[in-house]
C-alpha positions in Angstrom: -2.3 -67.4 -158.3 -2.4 -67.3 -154.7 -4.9 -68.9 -151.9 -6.0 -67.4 -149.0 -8.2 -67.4 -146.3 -10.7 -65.1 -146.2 -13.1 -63.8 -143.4 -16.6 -63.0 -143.2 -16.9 -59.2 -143.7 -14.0 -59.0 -146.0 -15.4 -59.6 -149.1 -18.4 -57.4 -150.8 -20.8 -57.7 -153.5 -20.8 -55.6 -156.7 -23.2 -56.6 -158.8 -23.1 -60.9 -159.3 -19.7 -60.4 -158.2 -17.8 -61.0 -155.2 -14.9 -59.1 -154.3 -12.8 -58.4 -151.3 -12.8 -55.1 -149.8 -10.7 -52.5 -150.2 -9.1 -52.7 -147.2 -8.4 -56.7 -148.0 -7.2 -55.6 -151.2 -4.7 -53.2 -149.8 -4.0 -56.1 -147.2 -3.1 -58.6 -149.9 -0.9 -56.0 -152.5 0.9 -55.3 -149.6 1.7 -58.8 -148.8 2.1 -60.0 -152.5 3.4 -56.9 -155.2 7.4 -58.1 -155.7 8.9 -54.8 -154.5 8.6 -52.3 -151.5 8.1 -49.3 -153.9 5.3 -50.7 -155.7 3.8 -51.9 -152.5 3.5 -48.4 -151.6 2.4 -47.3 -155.2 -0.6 -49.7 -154.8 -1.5 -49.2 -151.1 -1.4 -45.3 -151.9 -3.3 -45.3 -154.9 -6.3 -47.6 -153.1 -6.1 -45.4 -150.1 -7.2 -42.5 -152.3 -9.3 -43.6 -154.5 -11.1 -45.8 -152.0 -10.4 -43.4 -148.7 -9.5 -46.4 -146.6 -8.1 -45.5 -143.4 -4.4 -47.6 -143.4 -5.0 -48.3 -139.6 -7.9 -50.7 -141.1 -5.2 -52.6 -143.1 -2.8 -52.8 -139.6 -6.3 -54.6 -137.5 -6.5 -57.0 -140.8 -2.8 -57.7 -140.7 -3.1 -58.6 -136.9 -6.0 -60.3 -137.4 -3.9 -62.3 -140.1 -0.5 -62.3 -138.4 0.4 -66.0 -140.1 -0.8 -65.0 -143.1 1.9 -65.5 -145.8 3.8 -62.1 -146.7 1.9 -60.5 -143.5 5.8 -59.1 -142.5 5.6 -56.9 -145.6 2.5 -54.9 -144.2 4.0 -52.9 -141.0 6.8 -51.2 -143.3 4.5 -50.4 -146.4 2.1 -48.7 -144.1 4.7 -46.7 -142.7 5.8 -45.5 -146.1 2.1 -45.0 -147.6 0.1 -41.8 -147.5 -3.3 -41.6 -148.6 -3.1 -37.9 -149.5 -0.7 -39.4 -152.8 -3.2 -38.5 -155.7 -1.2 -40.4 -158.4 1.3 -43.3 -158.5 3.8 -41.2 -159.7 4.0 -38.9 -157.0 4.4 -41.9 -154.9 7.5 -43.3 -156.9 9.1 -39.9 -156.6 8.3 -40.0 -152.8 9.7 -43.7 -152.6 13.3 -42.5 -154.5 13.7 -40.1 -151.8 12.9 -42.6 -149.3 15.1 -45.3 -150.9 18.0 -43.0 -150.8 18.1 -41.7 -147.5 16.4 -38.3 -148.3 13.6 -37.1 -145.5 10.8 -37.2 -146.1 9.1 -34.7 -148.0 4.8 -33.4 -147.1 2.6 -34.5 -149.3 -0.2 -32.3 -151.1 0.8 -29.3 -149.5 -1.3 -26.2 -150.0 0.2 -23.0 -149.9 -1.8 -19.8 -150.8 -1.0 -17.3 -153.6 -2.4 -15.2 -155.9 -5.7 -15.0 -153.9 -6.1 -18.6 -154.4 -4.8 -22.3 -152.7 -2.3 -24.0 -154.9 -1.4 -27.3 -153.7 2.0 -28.9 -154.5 2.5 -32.9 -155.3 5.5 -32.6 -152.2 7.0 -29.8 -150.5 9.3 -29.1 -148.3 7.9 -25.4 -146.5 10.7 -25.0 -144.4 12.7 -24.5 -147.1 10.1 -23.8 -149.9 10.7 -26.5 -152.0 8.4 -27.9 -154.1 8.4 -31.3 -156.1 6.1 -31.9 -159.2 5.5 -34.5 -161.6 4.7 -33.6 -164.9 2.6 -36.1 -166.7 1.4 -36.0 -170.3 -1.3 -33.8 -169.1 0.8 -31.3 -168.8 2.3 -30.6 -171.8 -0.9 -29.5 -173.7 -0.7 -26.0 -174.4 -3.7 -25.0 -171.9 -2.3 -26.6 -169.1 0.8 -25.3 -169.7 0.3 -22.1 -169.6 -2.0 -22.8 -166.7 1.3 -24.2 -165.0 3.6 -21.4 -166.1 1.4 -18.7 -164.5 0.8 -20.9 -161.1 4.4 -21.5 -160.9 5.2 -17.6 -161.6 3.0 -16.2 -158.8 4.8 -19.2 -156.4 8.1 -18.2 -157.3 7.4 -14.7 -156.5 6.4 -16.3 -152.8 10.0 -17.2 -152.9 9.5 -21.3 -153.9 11.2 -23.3 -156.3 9.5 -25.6 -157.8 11.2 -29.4 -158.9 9.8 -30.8 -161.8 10.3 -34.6 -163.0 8.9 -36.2 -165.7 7.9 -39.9 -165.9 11.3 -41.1 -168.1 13.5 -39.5 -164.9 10.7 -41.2 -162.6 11.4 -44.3 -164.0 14.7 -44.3 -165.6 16.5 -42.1 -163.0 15.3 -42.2 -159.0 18.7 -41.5 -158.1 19.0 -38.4 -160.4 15.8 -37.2 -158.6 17.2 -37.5 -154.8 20.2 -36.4 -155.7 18.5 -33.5 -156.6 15.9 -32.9 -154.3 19.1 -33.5 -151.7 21.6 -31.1 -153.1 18.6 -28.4 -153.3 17.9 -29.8 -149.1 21.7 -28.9 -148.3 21.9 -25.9 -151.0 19.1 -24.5 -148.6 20.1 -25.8 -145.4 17.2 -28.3 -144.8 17.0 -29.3 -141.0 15.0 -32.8 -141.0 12.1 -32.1 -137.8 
């Protein structure tokens, strides 16, 4: 268990309860989770479900600066993204990141067919897409749904990168070396 000190205004009633904010919570996963990725995994996912702004967490951590871990916070915020709309899509941006592949956009939108897709990561430059198929994708609905998205963006010219959650887990290098070979295959200039 850890102790802390906590400030007026950082804590918040729901119901007989008293919890900190969301912004204290991102505060104290970033300081306390074991490892960088799943740092990031946490601070994403509260970002988006809680639309915190991550320049909040930055005031708390200077407000905090002696606070134990507080050195963690600076380079989790530099690697979360609020726009990440599962922790998966975080862990495949965090291989990428962990082996020296740029970084890819996150929930880019691209329109086809008459309608806005959006794609978990993309690279447009080059238009590479990255997806994570979870198990709701492999119902037959869905699937199909996916097939016929993924046929009118391929006729855009995009090739779609899809990873599944044993390859997200098992294999991060397997997925940058990918995502990499398809960056040089396509000569991919960094910005």
């Amino acid at each position: 268990m850890h102790r802390d000190l906590i400030d007026p205004g950082e804590t918040t009633a729901v119901g007989p309860y008293e919890i900190t904010t969301a912004v204290r919570t991102a505060f104290d996963l970033a300081r306390w989770v074991p490892a960088l990725r799943e740092k990031v995994v946490a601070v994403d996912a509260l970002a988006h479900a809680c639309t915190i702004a991550l320049e909040d967490v930055l005031r708390l951590r200077r407000r905090h600066s002696g606070a134990r871990g507080a050195q963690h916070i600076v380079p989790v915020l530099r690697l979360a993204d609020a726009r990440a709309e599962s922790p998966m899509e975080t862990r495949i941006r965090m291989a990428l990141h962990e082996h020296g592949v740029p970084a890819p956009r996150v929930q880019f939108e691209v329109e086809a067919g008459g309608r806005t897709r959006r794609f978990d990561l993309a690279y447009p430059s080059v238009r590479l897409a990255i997806e994570y198929d979870g198990r709701d994708h492999r119902g037959q609905e869905r699937a199909h749904r996916d097939l016929l998205r993924e046929a009118a963006l391929v006729r855009l010219g995009w090739t779609i990168l899809r990873f599944d959650a044993w390859t997200v887990y098992c294999h991060p290098a397997r997925i940058a070396g990918t995502v990499a070979y398809e960056l040089r295959r396509r000569g991919y200039v960094a910005a």
